[in-house]
GUKETOR-372026 format. One record per residue (C-alpha): residue number from 1; residue in one letter; x, y, z. Coordinates in pm, 1 decimal. Example, Ala and Ser with C-alpha at 12.3 -4.5 7.8 and 13.67 -1.06 7.14 Angstrom:
BEGIN
(1 a (1230.0 -450.0 780.0))
(2 s (1367.0 -106.0 714.0))
# end
This chain:
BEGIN
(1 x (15464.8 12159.4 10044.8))
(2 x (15111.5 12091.6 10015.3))
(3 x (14922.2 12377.1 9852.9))
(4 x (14624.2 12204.0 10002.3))
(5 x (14431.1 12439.8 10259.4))
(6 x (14045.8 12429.4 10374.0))
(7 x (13917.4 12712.8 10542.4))
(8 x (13611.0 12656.2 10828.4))
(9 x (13407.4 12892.1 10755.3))
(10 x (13223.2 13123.2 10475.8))
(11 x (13175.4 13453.1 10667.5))
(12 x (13318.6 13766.4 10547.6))
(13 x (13707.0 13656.6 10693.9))
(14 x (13688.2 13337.0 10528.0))
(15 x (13590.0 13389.4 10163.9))
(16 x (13839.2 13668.1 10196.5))
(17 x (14120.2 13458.0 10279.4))
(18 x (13992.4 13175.6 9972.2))
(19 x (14012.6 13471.6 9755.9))
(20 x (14320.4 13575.0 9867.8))
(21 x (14515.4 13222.2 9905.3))
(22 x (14319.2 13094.5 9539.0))
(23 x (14465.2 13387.5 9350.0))
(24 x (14844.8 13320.9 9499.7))
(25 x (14764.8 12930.6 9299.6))
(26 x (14679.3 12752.6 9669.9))
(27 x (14379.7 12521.6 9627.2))
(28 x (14151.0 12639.7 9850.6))
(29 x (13790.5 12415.3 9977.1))
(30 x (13584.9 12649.8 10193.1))
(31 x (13333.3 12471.4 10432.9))
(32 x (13045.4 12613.3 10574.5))
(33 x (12782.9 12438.7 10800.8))
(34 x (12514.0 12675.1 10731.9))
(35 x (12320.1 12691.6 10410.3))
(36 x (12421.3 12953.1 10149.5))
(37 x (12121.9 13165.6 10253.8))
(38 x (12151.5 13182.6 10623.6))
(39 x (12536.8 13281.3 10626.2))
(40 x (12599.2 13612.2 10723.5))
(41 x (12317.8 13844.4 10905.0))
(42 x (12084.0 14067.1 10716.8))
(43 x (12196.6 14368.4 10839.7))
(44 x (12472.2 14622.1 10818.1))
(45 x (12793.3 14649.3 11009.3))
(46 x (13070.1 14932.4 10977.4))
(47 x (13374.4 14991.3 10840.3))
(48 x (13656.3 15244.2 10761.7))
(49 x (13721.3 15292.0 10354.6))
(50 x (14052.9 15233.7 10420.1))
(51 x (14033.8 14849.9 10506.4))
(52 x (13943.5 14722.6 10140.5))
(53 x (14270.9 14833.8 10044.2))
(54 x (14455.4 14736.6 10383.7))
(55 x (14304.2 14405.3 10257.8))
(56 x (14399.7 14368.3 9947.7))
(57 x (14003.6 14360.8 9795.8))
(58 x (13893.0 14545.4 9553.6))
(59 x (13668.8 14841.2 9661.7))
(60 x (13302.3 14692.7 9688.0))
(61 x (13020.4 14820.4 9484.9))
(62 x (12828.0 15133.3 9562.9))
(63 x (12506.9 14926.5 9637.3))
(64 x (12657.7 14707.6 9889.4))
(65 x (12733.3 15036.1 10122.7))
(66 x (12580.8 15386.9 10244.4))
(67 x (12786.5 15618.6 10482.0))
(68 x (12730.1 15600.4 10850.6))
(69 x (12543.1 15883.4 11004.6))
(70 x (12776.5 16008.2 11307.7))
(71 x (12766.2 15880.7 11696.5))
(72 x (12568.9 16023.7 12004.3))
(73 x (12713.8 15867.2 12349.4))
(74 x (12501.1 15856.5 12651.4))
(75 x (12598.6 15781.3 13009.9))
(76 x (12463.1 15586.8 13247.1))
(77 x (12217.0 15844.5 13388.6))
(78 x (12170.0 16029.2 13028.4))
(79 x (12219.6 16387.6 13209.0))
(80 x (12400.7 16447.9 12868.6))
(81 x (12414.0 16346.1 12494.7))
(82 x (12757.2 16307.8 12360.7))
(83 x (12708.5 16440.9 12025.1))
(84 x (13045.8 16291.2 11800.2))
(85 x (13041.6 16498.8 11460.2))
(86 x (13276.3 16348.8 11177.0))
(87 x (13295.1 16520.4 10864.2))
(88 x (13092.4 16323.6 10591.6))
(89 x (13394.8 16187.9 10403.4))
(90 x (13531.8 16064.3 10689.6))
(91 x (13244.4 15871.6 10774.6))
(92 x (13266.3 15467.3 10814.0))
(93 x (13100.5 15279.3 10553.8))
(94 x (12764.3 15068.2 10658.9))
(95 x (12818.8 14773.0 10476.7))
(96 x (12530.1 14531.5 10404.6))
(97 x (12655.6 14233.0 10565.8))
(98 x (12464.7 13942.2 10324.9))
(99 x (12494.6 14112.0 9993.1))
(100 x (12846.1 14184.3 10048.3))
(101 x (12937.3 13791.7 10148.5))
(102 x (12754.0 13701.2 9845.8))
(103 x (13018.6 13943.1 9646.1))
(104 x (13322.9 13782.4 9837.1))
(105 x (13174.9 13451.2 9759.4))
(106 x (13195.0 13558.6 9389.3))
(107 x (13534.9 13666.4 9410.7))
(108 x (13684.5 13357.6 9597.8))
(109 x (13498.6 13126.7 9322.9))
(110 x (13676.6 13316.5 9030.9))
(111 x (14016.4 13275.5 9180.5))
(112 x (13933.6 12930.7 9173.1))
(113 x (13844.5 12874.3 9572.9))
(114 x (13534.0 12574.4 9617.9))
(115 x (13304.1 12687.3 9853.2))
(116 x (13085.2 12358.7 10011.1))
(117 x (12760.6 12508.2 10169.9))
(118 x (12549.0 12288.8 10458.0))
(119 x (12887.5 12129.2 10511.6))
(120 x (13024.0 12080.7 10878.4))
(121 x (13352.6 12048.8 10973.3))
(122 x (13301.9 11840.0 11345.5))
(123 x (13674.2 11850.7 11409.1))
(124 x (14056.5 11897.5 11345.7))
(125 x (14272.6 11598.4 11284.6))
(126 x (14652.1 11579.5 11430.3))
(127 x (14893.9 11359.4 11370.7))
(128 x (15267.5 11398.5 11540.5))
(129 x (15163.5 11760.6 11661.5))
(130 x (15003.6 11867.8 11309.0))
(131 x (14687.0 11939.8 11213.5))
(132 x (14656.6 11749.0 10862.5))
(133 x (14320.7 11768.4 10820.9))
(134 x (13958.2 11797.0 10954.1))
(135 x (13668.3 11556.0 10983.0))
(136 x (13336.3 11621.3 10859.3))
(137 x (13009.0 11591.4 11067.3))
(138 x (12955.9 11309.4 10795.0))
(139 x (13242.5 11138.7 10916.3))
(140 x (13466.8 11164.5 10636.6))
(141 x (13824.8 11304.6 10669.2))
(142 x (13956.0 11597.8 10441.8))
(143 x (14351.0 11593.3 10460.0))
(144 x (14513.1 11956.4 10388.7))
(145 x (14841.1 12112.1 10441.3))
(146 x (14682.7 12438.4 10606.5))
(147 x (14344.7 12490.5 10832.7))
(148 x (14250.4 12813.5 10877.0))
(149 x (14014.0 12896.0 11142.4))
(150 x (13734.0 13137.6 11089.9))
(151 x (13482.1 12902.2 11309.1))
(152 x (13394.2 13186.4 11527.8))
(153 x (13424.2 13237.3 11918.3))
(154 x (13287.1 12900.0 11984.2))
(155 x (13495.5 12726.0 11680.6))
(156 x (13485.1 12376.8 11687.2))
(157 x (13819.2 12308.8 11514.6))
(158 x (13986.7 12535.8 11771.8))
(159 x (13800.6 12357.7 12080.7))
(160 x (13936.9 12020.4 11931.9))
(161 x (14353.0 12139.1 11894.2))
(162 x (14576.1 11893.2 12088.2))
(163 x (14668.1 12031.2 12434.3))
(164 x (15086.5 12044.7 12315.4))
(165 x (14967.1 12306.2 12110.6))
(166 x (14918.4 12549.6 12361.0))
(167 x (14626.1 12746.1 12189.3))
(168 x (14334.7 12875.1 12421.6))
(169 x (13997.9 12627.4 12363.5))
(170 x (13739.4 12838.3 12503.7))
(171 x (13683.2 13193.8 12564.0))
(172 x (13607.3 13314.3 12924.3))
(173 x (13209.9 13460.0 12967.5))
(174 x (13359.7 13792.6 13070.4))
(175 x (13558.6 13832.6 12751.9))
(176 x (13236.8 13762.1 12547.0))
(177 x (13007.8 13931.3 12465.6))
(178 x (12621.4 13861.2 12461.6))
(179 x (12432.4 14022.9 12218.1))
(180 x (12052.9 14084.7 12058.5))
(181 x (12010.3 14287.4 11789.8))
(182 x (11689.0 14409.6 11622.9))
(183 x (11460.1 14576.7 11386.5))
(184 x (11125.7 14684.9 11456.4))
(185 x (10882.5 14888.3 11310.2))
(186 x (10882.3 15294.2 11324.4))
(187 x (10542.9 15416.9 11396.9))
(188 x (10394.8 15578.2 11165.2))
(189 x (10381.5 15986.1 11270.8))
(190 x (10697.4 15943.6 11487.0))
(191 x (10920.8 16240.8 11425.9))
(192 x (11211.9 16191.1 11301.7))
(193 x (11483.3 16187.5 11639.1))
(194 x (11742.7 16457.0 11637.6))
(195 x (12035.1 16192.3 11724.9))
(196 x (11977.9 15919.6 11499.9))
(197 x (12235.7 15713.9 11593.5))
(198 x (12279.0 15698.0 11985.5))
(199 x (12486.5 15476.6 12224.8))
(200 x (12395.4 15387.4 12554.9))
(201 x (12746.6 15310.2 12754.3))
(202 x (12697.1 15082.0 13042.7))
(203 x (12351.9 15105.7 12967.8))
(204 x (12086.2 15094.3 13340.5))
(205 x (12444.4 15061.0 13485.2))
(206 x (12506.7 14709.2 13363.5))
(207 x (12828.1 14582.9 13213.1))
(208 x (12740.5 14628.6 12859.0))
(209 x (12620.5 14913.3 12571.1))
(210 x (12329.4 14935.6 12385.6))
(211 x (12233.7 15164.0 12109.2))
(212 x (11924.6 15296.7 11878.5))
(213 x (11970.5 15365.0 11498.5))
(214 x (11722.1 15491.0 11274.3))
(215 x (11753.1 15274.7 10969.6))
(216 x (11903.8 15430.9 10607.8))
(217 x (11599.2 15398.1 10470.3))
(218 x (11428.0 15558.2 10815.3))
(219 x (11145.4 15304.8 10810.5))
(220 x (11278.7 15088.8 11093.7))
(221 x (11463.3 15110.3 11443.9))
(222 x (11762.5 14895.9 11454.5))
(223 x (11830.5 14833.4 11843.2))
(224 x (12110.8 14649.8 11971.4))
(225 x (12129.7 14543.0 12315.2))
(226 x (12429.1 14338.2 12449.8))
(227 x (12579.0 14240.4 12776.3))
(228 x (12944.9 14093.5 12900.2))
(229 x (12937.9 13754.2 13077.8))
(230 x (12552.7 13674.0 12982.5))
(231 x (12227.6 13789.8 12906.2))
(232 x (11899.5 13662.6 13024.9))
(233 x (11519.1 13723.0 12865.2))
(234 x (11474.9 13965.0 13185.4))
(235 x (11805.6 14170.0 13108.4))
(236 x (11698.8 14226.2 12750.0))
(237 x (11338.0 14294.0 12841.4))
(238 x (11446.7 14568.1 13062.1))
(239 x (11701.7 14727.3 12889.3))
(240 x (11422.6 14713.4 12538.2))
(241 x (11167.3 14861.6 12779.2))
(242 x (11427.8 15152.3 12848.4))
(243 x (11509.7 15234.7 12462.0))
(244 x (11151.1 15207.6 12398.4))
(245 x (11074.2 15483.6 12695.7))
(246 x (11372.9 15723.7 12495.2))
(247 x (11294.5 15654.3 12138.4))
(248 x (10946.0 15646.4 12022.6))
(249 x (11051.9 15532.0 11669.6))
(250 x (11093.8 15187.3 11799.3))
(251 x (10788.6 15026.5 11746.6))
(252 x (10601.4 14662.6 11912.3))
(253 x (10651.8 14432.7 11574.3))
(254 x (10966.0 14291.5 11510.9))
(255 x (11127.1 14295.6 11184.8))
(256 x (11405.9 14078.4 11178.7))
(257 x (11644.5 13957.0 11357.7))
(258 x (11649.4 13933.7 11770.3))
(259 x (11831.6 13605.8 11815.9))
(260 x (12088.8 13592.0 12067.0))
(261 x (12470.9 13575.8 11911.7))
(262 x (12806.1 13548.5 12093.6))
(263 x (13081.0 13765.5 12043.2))
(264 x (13408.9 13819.6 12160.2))
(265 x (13518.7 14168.5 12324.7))
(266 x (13938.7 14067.0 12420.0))
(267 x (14230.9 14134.8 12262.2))
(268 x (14337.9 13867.8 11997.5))
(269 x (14459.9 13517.7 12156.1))
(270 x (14824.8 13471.2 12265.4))
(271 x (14813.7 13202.4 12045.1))
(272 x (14576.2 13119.4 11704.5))
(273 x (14918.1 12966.9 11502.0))
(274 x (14994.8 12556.9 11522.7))
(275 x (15190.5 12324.7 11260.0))
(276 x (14867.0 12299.3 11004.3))
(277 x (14704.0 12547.5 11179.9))
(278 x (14576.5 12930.8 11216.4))
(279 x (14297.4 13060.9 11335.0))
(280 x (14170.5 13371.6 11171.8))
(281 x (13865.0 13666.0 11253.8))
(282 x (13663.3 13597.7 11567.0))
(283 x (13861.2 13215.1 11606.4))
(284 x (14091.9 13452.2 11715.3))
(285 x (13973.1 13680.3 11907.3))
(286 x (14008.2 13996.7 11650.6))
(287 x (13715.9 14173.8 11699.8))
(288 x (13770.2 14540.5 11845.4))
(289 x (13677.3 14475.2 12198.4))
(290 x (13504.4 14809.7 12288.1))
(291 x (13210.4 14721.5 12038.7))
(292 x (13278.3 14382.9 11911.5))
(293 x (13312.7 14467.4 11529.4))
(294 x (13552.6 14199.3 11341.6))
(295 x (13530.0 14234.2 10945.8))
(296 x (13825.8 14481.2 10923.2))
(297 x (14070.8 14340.4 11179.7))
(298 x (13967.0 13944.6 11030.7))
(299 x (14007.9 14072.5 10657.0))
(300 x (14323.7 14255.7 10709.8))
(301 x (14441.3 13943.5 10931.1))
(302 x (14325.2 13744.5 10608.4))
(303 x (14586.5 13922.3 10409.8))
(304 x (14898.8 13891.7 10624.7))
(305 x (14820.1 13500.8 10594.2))
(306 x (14793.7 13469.5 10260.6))
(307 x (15118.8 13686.1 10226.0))
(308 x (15277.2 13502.0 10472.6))
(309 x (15242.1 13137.9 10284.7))
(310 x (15314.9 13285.4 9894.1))
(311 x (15662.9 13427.5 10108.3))
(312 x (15943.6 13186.5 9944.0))
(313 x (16068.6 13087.8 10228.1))
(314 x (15766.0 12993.9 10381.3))
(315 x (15775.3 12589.8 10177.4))
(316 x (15601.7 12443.6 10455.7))
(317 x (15256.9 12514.8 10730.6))
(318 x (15453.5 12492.1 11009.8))
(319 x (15447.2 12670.9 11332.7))
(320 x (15812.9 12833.4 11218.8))
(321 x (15651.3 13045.3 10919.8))
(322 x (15321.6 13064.3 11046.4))
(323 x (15420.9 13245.9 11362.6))
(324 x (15499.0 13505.1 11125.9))
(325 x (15139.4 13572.1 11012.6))
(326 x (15074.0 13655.2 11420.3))
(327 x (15351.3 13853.4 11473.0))
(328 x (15272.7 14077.5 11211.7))
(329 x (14909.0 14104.0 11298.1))
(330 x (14988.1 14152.7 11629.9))
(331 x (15226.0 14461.5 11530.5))
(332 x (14956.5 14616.9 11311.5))
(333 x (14640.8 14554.5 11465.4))
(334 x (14651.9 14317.7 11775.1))
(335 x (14920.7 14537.2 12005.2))
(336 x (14627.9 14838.1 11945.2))
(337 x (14294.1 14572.5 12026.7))
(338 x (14503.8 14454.9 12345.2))
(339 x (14547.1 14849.4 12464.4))
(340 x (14164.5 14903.6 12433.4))
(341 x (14076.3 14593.7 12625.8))
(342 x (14229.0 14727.2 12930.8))
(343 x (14038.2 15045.1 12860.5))
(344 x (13679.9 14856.3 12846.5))
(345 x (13772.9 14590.9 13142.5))
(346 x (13857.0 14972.0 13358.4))
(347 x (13476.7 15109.7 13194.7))
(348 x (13269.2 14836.5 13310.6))
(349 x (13422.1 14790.1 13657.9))
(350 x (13395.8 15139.3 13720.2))
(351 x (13205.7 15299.9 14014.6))
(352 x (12895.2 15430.2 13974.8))
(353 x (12904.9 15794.1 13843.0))
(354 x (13235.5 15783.5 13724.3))
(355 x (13124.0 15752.3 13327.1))
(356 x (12915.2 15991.4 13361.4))
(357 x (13119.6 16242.4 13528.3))
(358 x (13434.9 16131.2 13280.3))
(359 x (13186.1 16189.5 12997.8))
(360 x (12945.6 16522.2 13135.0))
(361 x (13262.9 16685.1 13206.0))
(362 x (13424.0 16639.9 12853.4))
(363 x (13775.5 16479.2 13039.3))
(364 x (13660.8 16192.1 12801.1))
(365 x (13703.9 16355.0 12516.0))
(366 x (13512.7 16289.7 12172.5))
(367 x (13859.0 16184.6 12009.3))
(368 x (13923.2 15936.6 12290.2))
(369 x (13553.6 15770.9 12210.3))
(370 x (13601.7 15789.8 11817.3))
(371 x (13950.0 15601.5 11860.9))
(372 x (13856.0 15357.4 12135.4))
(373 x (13514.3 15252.9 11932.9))
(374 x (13758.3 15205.4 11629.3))
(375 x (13982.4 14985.3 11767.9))
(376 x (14254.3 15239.0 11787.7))
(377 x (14524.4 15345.4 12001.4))
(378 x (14416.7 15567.6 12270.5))
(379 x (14635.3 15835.1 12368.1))
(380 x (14649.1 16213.2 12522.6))
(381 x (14916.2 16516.8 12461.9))
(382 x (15030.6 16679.7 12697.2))
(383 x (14793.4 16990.8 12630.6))
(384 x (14491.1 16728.9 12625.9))
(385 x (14577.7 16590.6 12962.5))
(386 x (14617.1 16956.4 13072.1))
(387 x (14266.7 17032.0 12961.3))
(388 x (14115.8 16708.8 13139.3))
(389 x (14305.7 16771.9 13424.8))
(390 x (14136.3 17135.3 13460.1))
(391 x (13797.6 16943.9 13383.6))
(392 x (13780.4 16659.2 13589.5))
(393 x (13971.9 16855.1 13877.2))
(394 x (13693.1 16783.5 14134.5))
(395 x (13739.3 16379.6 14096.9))
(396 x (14146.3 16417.4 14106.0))
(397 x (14183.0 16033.4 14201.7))
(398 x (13955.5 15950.6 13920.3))
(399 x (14167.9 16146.1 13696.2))
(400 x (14465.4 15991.0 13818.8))
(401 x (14387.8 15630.9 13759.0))
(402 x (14274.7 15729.4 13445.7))
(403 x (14627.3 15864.6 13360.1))
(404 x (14735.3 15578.5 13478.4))
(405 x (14539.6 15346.4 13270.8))
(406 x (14700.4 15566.4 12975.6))
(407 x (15043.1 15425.2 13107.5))
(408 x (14924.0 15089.4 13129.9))
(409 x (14782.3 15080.3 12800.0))
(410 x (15063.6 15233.8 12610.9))
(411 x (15280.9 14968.8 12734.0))
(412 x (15039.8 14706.9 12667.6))
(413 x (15016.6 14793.7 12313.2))
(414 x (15406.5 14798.0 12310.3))
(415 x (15452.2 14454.5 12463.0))
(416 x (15165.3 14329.7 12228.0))
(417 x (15317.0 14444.8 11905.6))
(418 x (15679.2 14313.3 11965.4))
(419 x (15640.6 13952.0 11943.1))
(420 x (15993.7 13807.2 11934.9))
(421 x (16105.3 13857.2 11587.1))
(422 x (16153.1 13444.8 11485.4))
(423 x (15957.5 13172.5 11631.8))
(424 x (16143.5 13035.0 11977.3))
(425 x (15897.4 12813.1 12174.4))
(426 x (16018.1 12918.9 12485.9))
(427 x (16031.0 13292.2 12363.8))
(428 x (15676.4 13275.4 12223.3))
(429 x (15585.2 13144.6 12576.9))
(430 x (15787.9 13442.4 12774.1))
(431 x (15599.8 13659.2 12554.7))
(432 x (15258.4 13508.1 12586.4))
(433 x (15307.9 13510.8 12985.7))
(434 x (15428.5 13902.0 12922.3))
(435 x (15083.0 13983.4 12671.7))
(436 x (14859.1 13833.2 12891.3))
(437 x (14973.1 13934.1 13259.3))
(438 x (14789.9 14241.3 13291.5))
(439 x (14446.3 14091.4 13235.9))
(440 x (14518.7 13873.9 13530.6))
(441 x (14294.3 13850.6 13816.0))
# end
């Protein structure tokens, strides 16, 4: 077997998959189009404690993190703040996105990974339904035993896969998510905001959220604004206009950031494993799809990987012991991202008035929001649906097909963690067909 693998990539998923594969003696070249400086945002994005260790890391630094303050949801109409409160060592760490790369980029290097900065990879190779390689924007041609993935929604690599390997090229508009987020000044003399961190769901009744965070250091307001299916200049313009009306610590000069980024919002692909090939992160479609977050799911999908090739049996990158690395993913993490898709597709295509009435009410409750904005299963006892049934008694068929959407998602998440337990290709098609039927239009 070749020990040979180049990741695409040097985000957070794919320096901690070089760490992961260098220290289990692969020989790991990382390649990154960007420069070393512009990788990563400048910004924070959260996490629960727990995933360093579901990773296999080592537990960052203290100055690399702060706690999260909690969540305040708002409906559509904002007849009501949603106040979420989670005791303080429960909290999510806020993890400063650039100084933290830099600090997997150390670790991969000292396990021995190479890490090739302004470097793009243009393409995958194949050869008799393998990838063996890629080819560089330069034209030159890296052969390797493994590519992993971790291009992004938009990868390149993936776009390029031969057709006979049955993995999706492009991700639809509606499963992506458009997305500007940031900083601007606080005024000075603003007070500071009772709810400092607040969520706008389907914010001026459009198929999206936003939210408004006071900064850690409370000097700026870090606004995120993001749509499904597109976003134009108007869209944004509006929906800043709107924060700006409800939170006078967002100020006129910009900060940082405020480009537009793409991100996907779906449950994982029914497919990210080929012979020489596995995609990894947001290649794969990992990201929790109520809010879009990816380091946790991509790091944790970064470990199965890496376990998956050191297994002894595993002597060569085919589709055989790779399918392995997805099926276990998809038991942990994917079967539970698939569940909460179904439960965002059913929030933005509802009615008008219905979140507000599911949230007002309390039939949503605050346990339901903390799981489905963490990527978690959502479910309800028996006494819970009791209490939401008293609650939300004056909508009774809204109730209803939101029991129903329970049903639908519980089942999901079943079908979507029990891949077939060896690779079969016409199994791993059945299943595929199975995963992805209920997202049908």
């Amino acid at each position: 077997m070749s020990k040979k693998i180049i990741v695409v990539g040097a985000n957070q998923t794919g320096l901690a998959f070089a760490y992961l594969a260098s220290k289990r003696g692969f020989e790991v070249t990382v390649y990154e189009a960007k420069e070393k400086s512009e990788v990563s945002y400048d910004w924070t994005d959260d996490m629960e404690e727990s995933a360093f260790e579901d990773a296999g890391l080592p537990f960052p630094p203290e100055n690399l993190y702060t706690r999260k303050r909690c969540w305040t949801f708002i409906a559509p109409k904002k007849e009501k703040n949603v106040f979420v409160e989670i005791p303080a060592d429960k909290l999510d760490l806020s993890i400063y996105r650039r100084p933290f790369n830099d600090w997997l980029l150390t670790l991969a290097e000292n396990a021995g990974a190479v890490v090739r900065y302004s470097t793009k990879v243009r393409r995958a190779v194949a050869k008799d339904n393998r990838i063996i390689g890629v080819e560089l924007e330069s034209g030159d041609f890296v052969s390797a035993g493994l590519v992993a993935d971790c291009g992004g929604v938009n990868s390149a690599v993936r776009r390029s896969l031969p057709e006979s390997m049955k993995i999706q090229k492009n991700v639809a508009p509606s499963d992506t998510f458009f997305v500007r987020r940031a900083f601007f000044d606080r005024p000075d003399g603003t007070a500071r905001p009772e709810f400092t961190n607040k969520a706008y769901l389907k914010h001026l009744g459009e198929a999206g959220i936003s939210w408004c965070i006071l900064s850690h250091d409370e000097k700026q307001a870090d606004v995120l604004i993001g749509r499904v299916g597109n976003m134009s200049d108007a869209v944004y313009g509006n929906a800043l206009d709107d924060i700006r009306r409800d939170n006078a610590i967002v100020g006129r000069e910009l900060m940082k950031g405020g480009q537009l980024l793409q991100i996907p919002v779906r449950r994982p692909l029914s497919r990210f494993v080929a012979n020489g090939y596995a995609a990894v992160g947001d290649s794969a479609c990992m990201t929790i799809p109520m809010l879009g977050s990816g380091m946790a799911s991509g790091m944790k999908a970064a470990k199965i990987l890496a376990d998956t090739l050191s297994d002894s049996d595993c002597d060569v990158f085919d589709i055989a012991n790779l399918y392995r690395y997805q099926a276990e993913f998809m038991k942990q993490t994917g079967g539970k991202h698939a569940a909460v898709d179904m439960m965002k597709n059913w929030l933005l295509n509802s009615r008008d008035g219905e979140v507000d009435f599911l949230l007002n009410k309390g039939v949503v409750s605050k346990k339901i929001l903390i799981d489905a904005s963490a990527g978690r299963m959502v479910e309800m006892s028996v006494p819970e649906m009791a209490v939401a049934a008293v609650k939300g008694f004056a909508k009774l068929p809204l109730l209803l097909q939101l029991a129903g959407l329970l049903a639908k998602m519980k089942k999901e998440c079943r079908v979507a963690s029990n891949m077939p337990k060896t690779f079969d290709e016409k199994a791993f098609d059945d299943w595929s067909a199975a995963y992805e039927k209920p997202f049908k239009k």
